[in-house]
Jmol script that loads the backbone (N, CA, C; Angstrom):
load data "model"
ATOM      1  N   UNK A   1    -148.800  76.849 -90.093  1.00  0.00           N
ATOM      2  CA  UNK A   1    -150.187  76.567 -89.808  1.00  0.00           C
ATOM      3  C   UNK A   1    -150.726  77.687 -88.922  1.00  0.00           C
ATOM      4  N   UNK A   2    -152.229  78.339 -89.487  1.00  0.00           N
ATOM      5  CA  UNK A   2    -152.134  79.450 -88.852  1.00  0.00           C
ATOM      6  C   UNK A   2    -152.636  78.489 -86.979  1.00  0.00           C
ATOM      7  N   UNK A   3    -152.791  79.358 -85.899  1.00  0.00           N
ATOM      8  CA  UNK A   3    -152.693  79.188 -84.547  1.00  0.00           C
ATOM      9  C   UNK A   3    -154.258  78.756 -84.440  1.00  0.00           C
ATOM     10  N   UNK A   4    -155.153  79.349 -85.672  1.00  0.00           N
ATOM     11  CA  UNK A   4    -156.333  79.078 -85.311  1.00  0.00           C
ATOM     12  C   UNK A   4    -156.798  77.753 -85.643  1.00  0.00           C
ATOM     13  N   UNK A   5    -156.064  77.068 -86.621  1.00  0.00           N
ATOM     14  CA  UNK A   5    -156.582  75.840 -86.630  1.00  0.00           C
ATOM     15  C   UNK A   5    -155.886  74.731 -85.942  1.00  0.00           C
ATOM     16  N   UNK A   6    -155.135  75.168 -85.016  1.00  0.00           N
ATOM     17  CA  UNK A   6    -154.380  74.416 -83.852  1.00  0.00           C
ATOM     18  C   UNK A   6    -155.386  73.884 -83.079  1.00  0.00           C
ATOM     19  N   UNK A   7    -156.166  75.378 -82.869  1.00  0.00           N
ATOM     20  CA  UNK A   7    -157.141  75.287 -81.623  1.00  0.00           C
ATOM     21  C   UNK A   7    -158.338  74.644 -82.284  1.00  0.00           C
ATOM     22  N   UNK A   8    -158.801  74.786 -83.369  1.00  0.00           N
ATOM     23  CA  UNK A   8    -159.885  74.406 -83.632  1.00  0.00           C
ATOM     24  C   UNK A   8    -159.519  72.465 -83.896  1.00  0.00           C
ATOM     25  N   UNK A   9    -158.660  71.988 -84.050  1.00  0.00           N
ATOM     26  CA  UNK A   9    -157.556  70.492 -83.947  1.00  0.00           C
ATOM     27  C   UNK A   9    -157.904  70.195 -82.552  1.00  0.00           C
ATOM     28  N   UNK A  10    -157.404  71.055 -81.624  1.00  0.00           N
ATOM     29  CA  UNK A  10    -157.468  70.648 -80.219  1.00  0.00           C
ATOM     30  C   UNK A  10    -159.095  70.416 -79.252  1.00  0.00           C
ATOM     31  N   UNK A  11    -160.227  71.366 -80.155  1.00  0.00           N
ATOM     32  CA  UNK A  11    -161.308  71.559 -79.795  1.00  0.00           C
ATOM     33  C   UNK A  11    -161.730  70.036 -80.197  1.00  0.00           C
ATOM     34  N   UNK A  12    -161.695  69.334 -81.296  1.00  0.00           N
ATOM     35  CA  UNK A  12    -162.324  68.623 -82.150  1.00  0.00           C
ATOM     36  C   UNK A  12    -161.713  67.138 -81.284  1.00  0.00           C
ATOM     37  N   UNK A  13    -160.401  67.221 -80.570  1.00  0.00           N
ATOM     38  CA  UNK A  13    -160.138  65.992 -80.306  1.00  0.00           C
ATOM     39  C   UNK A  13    -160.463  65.769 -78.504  1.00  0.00           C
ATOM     40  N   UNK A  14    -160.787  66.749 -78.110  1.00  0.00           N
ATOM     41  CA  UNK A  14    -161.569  66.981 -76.571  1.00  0.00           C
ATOM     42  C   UNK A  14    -162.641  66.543 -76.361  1.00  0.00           C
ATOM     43  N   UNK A  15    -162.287  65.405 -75.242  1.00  0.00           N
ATOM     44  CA  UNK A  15    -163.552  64.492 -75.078  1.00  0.00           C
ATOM     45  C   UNK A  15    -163.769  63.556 -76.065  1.00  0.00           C
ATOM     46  N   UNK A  16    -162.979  63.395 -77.240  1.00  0.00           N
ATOM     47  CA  UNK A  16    -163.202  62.256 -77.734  1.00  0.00           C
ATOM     48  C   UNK A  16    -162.535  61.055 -77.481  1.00  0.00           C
ATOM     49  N   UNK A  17    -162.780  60.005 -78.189  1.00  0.00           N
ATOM     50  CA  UNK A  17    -162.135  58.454 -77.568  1.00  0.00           C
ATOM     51  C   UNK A  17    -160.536  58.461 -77.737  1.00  0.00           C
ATOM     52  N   UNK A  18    -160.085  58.818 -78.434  1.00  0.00           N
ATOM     53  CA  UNK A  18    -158.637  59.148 -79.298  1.00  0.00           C
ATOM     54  C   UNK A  18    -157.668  60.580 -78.721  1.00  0.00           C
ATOM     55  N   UNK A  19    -158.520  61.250 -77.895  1.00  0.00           N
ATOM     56  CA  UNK A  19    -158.234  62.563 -77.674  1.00  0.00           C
ATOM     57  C   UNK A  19    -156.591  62.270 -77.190  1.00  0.00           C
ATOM     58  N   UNK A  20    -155.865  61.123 -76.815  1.00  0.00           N
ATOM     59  CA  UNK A  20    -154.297  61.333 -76.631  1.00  0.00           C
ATOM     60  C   UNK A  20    -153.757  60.884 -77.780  1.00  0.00           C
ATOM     61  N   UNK A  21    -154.233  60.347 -78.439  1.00  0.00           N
ATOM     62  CA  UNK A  21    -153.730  59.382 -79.769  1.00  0.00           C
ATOM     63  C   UNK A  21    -153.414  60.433 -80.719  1.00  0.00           C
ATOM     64  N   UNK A  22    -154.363  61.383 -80.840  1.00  0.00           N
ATOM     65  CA  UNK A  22    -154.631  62.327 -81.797  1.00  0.00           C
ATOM     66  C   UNK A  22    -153.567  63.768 -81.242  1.00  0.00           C
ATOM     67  N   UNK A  23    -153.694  63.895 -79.992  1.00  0.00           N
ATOM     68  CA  UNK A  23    -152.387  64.733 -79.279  1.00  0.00           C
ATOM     69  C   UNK A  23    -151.337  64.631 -79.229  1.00  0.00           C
ATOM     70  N   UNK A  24    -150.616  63.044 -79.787  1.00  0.00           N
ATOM     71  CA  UNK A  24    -148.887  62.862 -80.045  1.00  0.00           C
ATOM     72  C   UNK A  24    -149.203  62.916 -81.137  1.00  0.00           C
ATOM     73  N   UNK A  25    -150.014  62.679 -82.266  1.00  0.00           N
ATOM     74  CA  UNK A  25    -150.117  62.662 -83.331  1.00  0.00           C
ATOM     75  C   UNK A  25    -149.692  63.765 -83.992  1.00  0.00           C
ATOM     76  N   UNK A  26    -150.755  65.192 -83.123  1.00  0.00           N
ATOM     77  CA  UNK A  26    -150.187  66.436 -83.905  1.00  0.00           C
ATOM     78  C   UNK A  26    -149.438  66.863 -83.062  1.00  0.00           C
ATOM     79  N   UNK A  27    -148.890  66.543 -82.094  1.00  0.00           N
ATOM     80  CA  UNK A  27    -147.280  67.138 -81.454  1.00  0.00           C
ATOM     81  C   UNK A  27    -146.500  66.453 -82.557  1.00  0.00           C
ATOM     82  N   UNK A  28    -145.954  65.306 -83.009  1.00  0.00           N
ATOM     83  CA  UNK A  28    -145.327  65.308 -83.869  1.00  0.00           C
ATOM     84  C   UNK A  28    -145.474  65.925 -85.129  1.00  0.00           C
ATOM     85  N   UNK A  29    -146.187  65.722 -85.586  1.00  0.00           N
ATOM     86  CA  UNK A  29    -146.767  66.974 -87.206  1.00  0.00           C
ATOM     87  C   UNK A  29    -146.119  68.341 -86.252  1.00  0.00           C
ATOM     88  N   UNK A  30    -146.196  68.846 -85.266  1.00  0.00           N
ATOM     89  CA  UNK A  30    -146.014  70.453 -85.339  1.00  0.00           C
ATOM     90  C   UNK A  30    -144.186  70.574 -84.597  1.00  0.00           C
ATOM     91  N   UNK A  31    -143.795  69.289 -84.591  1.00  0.00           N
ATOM     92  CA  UNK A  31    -142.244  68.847 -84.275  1.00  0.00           C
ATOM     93  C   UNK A  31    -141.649  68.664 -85.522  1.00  0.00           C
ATOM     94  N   UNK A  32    -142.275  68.895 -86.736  1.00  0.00           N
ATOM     95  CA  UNK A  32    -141.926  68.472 -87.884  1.00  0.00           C
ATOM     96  C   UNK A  32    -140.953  69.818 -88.315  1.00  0.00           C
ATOM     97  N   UNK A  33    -140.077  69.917 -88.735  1.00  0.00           N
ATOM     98  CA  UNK A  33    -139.153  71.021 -89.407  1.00  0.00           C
ATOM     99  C   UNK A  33    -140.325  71.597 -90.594  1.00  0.00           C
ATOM    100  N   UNK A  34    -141.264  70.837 -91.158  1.00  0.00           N
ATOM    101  CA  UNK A  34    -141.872  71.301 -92.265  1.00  0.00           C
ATOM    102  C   UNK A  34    -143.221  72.081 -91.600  1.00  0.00           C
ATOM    103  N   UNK A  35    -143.439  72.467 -90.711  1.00  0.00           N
ATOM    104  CA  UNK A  35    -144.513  73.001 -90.009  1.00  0.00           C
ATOM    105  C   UNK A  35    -144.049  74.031 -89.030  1.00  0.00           C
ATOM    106  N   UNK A  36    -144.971  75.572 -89.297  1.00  0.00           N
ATOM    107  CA  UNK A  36    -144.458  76.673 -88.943  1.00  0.00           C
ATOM    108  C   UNK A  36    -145.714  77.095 -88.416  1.00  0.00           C
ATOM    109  N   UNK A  37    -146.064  77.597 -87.132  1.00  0.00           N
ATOM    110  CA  UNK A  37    -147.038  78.114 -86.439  1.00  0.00           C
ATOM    111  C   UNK A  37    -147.123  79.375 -86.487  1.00  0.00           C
ATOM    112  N   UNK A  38    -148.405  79.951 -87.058  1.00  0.00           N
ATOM    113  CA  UNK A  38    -147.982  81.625 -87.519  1.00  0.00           C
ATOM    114  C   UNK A  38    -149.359  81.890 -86.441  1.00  0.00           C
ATOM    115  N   UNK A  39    -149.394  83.476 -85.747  1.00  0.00           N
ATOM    116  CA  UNK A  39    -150.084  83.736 -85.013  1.00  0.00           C
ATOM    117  C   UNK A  39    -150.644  85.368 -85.302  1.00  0.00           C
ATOM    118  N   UNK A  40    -151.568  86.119 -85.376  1.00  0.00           N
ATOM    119  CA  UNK A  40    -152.149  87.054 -85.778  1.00  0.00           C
ATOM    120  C   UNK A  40    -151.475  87.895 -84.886  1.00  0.00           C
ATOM    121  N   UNK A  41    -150.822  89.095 -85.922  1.00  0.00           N
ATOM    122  CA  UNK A  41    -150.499  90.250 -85.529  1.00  0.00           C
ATOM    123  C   UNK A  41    -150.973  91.917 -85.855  1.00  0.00           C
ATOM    124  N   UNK A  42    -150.599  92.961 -85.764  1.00  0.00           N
ATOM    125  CA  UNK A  42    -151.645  93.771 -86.147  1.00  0.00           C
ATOM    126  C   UNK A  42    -151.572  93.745 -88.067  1.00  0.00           C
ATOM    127  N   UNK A  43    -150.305  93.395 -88.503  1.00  0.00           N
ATOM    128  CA  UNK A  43    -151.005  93.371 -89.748  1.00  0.00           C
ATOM    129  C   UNK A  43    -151.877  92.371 -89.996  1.00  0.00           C
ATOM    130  N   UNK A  44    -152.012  91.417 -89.603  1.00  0.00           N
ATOM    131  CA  UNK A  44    -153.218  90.519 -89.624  1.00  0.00           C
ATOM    132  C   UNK A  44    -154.702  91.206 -89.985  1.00  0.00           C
ATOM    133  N   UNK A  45    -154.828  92.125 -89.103  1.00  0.00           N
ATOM    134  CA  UNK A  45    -156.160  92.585 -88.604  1.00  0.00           C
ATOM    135  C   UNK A  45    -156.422  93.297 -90.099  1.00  0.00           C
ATOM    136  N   UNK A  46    -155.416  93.463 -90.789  1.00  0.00           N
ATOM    137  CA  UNK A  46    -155.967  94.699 -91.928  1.00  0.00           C
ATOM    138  C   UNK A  46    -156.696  93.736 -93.330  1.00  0.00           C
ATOM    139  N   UNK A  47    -155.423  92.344 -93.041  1.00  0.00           N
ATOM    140  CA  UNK A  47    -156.300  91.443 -93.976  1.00  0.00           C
ATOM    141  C   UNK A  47    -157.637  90.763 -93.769  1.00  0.00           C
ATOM    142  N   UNK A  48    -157.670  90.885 -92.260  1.00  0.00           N
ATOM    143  CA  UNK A  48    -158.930  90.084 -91.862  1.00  0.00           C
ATOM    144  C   UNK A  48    -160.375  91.366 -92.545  1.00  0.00           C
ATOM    145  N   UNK A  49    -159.752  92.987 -91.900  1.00  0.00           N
ATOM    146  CA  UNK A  49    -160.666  93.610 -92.622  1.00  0.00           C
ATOM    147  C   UNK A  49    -161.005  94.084 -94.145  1.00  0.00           C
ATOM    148  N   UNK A  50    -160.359  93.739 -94.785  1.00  0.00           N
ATOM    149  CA  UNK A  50    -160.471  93.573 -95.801  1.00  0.00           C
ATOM    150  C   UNK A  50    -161.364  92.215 -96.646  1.00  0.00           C
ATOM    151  N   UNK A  51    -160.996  91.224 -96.456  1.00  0.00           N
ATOM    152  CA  UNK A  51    -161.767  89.564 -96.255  1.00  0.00           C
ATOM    153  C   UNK A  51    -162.755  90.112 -95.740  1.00  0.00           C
ATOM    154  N   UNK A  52    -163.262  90.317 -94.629  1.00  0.00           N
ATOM    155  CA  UNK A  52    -164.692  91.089 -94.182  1.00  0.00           C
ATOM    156  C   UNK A  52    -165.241  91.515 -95.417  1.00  0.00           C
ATOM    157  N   UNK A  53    -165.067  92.874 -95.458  1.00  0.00           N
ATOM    158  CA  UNK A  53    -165.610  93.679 -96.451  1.00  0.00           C
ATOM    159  C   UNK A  53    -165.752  93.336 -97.662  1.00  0.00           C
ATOM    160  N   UNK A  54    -164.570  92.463 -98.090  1.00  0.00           N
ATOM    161  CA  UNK A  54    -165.154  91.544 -99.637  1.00  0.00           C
ATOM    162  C   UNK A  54    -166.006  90.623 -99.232  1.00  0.00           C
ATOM    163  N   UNK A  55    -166.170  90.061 -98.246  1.00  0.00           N
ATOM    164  CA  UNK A  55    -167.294  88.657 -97.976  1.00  0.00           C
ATOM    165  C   UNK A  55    -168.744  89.443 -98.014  1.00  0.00           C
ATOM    166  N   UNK A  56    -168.630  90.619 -97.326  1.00  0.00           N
ATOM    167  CA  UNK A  56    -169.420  91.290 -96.931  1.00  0.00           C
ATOM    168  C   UNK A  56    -170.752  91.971 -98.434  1.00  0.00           C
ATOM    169  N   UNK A  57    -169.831  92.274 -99.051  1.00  0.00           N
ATOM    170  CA  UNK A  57    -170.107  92.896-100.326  1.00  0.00           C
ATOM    171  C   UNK A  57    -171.189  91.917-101.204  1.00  0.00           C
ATOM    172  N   UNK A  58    -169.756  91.186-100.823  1.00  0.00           N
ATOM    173  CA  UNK A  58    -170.588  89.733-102.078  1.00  0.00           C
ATOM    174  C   UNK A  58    -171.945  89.071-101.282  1.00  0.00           C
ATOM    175  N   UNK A  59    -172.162  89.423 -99.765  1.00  0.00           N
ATOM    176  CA  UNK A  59    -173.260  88.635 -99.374  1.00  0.00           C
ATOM    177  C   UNK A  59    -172.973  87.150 -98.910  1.00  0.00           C
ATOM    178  N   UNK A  60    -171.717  86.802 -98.761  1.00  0.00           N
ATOM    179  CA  UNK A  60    -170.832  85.465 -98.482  1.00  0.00           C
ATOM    180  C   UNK A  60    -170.337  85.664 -96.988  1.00  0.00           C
ATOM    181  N   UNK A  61    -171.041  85.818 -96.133  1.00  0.00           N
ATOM    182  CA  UNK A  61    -170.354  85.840 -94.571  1.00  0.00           C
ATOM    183  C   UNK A  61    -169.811  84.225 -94.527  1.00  0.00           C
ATOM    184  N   UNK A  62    -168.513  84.457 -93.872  1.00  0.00           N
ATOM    185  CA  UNK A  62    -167.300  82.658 -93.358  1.00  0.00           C
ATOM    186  C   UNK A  62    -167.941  83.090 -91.792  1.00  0.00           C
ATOM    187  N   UNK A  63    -167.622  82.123 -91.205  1.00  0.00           N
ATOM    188  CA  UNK A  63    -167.306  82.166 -90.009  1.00  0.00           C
ATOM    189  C   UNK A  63    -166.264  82.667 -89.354  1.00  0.00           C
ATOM    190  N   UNK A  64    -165.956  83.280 -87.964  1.00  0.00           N
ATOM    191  CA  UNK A  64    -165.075  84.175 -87.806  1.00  0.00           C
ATOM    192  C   UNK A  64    -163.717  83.663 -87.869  1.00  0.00           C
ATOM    193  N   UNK A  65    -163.657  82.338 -87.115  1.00  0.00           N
ATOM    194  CA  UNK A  65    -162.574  81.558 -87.192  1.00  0.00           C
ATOM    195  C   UNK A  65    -161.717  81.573 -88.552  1.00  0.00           C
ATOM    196  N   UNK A  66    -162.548  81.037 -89.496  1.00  0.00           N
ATOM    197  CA  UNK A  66    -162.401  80.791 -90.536  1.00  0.00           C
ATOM    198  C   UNK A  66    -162.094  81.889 -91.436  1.00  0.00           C
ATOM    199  N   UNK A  67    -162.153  83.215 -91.044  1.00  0.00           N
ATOM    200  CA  UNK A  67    -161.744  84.544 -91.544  1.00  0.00           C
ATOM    201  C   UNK A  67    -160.485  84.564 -91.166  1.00  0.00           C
ATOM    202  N   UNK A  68    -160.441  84.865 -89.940  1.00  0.00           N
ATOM    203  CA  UNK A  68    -158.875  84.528 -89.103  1.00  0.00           C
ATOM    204  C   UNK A  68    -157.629  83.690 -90.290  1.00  0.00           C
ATOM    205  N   UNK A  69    -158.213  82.663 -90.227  1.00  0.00           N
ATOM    206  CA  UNK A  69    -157.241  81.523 -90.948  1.00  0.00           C
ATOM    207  C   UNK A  69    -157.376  82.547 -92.657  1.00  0.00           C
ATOM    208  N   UNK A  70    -158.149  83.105 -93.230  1.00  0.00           N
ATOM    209  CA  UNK A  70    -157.834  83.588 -94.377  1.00  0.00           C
ATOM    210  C   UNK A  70    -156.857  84.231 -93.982  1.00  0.00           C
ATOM    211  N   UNK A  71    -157.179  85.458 -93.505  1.00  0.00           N
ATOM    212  CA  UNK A  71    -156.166  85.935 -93.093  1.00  0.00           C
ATOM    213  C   UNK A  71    -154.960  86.346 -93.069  1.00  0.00           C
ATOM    214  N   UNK A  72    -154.605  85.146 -92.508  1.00  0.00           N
ATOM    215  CA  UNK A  72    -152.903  84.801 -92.052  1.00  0.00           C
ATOM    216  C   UNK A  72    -152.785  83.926 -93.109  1.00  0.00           C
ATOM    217  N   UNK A  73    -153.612  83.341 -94.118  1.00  0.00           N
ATOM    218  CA  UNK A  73    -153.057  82.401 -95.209  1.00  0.00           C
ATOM    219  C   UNK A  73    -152.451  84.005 -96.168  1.00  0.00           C
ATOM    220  N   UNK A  74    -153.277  84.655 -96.243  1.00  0.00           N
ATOM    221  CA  UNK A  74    -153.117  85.873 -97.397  1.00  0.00           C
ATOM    222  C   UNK A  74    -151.794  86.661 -96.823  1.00  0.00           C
ATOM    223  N   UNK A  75    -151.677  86.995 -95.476  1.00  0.00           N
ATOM    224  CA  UNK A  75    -150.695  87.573 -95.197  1.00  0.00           C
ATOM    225  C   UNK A  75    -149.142  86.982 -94.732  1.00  0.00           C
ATOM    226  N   UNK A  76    -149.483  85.623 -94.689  1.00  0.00           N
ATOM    227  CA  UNK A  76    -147.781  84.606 -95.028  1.00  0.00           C
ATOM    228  C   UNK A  76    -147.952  84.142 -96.351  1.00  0.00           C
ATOM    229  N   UNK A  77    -148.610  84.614 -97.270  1.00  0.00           N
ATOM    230  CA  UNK A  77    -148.332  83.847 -98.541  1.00  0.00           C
ATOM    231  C   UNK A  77    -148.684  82.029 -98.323  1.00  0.00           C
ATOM    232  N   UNK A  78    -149.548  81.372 -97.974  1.00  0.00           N
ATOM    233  CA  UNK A  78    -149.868  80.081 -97.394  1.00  0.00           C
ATOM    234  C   UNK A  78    -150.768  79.673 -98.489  1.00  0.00           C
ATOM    235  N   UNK A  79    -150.619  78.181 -98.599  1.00  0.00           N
ATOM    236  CA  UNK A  79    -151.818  77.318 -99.587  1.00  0.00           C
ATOM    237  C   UNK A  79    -152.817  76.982 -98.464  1.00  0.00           C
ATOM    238  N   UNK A  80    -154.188  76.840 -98.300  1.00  0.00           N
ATOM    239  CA  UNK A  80    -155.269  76.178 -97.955  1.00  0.00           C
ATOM    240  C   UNK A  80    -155.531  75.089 -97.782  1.00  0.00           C
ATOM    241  N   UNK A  81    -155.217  74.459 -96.953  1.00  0.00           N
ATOM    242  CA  UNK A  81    -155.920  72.946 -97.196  1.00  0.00           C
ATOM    243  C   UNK A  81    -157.200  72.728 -96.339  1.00  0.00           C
ATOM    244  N   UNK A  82    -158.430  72.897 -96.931  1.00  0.00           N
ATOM    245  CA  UNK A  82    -159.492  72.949 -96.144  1.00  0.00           C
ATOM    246  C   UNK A  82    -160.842  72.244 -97.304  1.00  0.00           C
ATOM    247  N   UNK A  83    -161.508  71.869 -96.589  1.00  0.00           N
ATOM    248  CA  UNK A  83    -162.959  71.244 -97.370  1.00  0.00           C
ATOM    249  C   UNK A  83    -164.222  72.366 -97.419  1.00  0.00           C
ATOM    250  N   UNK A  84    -163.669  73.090 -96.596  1.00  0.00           N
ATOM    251  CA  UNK A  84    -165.177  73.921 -96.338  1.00  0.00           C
ATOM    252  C   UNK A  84    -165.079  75.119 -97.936  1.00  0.00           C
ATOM    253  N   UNK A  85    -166.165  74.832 -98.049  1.00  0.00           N
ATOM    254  CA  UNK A  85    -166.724  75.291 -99.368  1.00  0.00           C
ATOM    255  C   UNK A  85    -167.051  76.699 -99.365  1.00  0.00           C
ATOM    256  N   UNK A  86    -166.605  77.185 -98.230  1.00  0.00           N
ATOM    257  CA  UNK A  86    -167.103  78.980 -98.163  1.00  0.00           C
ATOM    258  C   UNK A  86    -165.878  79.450 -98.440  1.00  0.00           C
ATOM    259  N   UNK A  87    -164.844  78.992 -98.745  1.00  0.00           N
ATOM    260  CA  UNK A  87    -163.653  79.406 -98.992  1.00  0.00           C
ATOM    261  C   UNK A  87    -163.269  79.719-100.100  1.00  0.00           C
ATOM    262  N   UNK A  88    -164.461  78.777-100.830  1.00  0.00           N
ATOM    263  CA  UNK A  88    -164.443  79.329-102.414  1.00  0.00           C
ATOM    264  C   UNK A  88    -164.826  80.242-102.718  1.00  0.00           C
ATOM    265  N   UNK A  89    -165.500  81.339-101.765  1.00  0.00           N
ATOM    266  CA  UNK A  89    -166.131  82.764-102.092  1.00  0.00           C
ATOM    267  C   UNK A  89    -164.480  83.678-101.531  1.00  0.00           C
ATOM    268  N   UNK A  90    -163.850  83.152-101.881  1.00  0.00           N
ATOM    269  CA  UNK A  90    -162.196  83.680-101.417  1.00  0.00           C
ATOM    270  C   UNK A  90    -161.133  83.587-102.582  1.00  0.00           C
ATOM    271  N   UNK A  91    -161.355  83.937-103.735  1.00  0.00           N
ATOM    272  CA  UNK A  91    -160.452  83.281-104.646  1.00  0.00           C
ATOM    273  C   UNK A  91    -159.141  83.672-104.970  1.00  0.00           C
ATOM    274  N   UNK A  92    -158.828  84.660-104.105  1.00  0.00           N
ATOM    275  CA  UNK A  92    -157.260  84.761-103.506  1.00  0.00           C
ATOM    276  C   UNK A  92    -156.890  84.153-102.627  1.00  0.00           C
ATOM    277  N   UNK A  93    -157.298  83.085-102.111  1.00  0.00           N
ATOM    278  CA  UNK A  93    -157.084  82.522-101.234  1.00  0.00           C
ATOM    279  C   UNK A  93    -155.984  80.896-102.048  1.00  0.00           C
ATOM    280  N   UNK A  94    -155.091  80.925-102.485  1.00  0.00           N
ATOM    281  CA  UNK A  94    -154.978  79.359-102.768  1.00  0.00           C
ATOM    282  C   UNK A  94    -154.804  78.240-102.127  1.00  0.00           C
ATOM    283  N   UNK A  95    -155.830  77.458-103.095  1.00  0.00           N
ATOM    284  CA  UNK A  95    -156.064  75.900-102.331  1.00  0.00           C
ATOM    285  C   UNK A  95    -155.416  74.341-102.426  1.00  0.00           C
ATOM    286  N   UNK A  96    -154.890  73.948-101.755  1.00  0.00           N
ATOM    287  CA  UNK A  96    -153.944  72.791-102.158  1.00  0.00           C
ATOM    288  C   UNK A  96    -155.785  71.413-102.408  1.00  0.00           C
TER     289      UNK A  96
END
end "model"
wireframe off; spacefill off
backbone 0.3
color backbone group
């Protein structure tokens, strides 16, 4: 799981009613043997610029976050599991 949607998990459950419920919840999911925390390194940066420049082209700006997470999906070989629909302007990107 890339690191950025850890944080963006942790943003979403701050200050809400559940915010500990939802914190053993994904401590266990990321205690799971089947879950691997990947974190941006400089090859990262070459896929992120690249994703840029194709988003860019096509007139399809993601959000930055959400570039990030391409990213590191393209550069560990990773499936997608996401709803957001700008991802479909990514079609190397695969989506579970």
């Amino acid at each position: 799981m890339p690191f950025v949607v850890l944080g963006e998990l942790r943003a979403g459950f701050a200050g809400g009613a559940r915010t500990g419920k939802n914190e053993a919840n994904l401590v266990r999911f990321l205690d799971s043997r089947r879950v691997d925390l990947v974190f941006a390194d400089e090859g990262t940066t070459h896929h992120y610029a690249q994703l840029f420049h194709q988003l860019r082209r096509q007139g399809t700006p993601i959000p930055t976050n959400d570039l990030w997470i391409a990213a590191l999906v393209v550069q560990h070989d990773l499936h997608l599991f996401a709803r957001d629909a700008h991802f479909d302007h990514l079609p190397q990107i695969p989506r579970l």
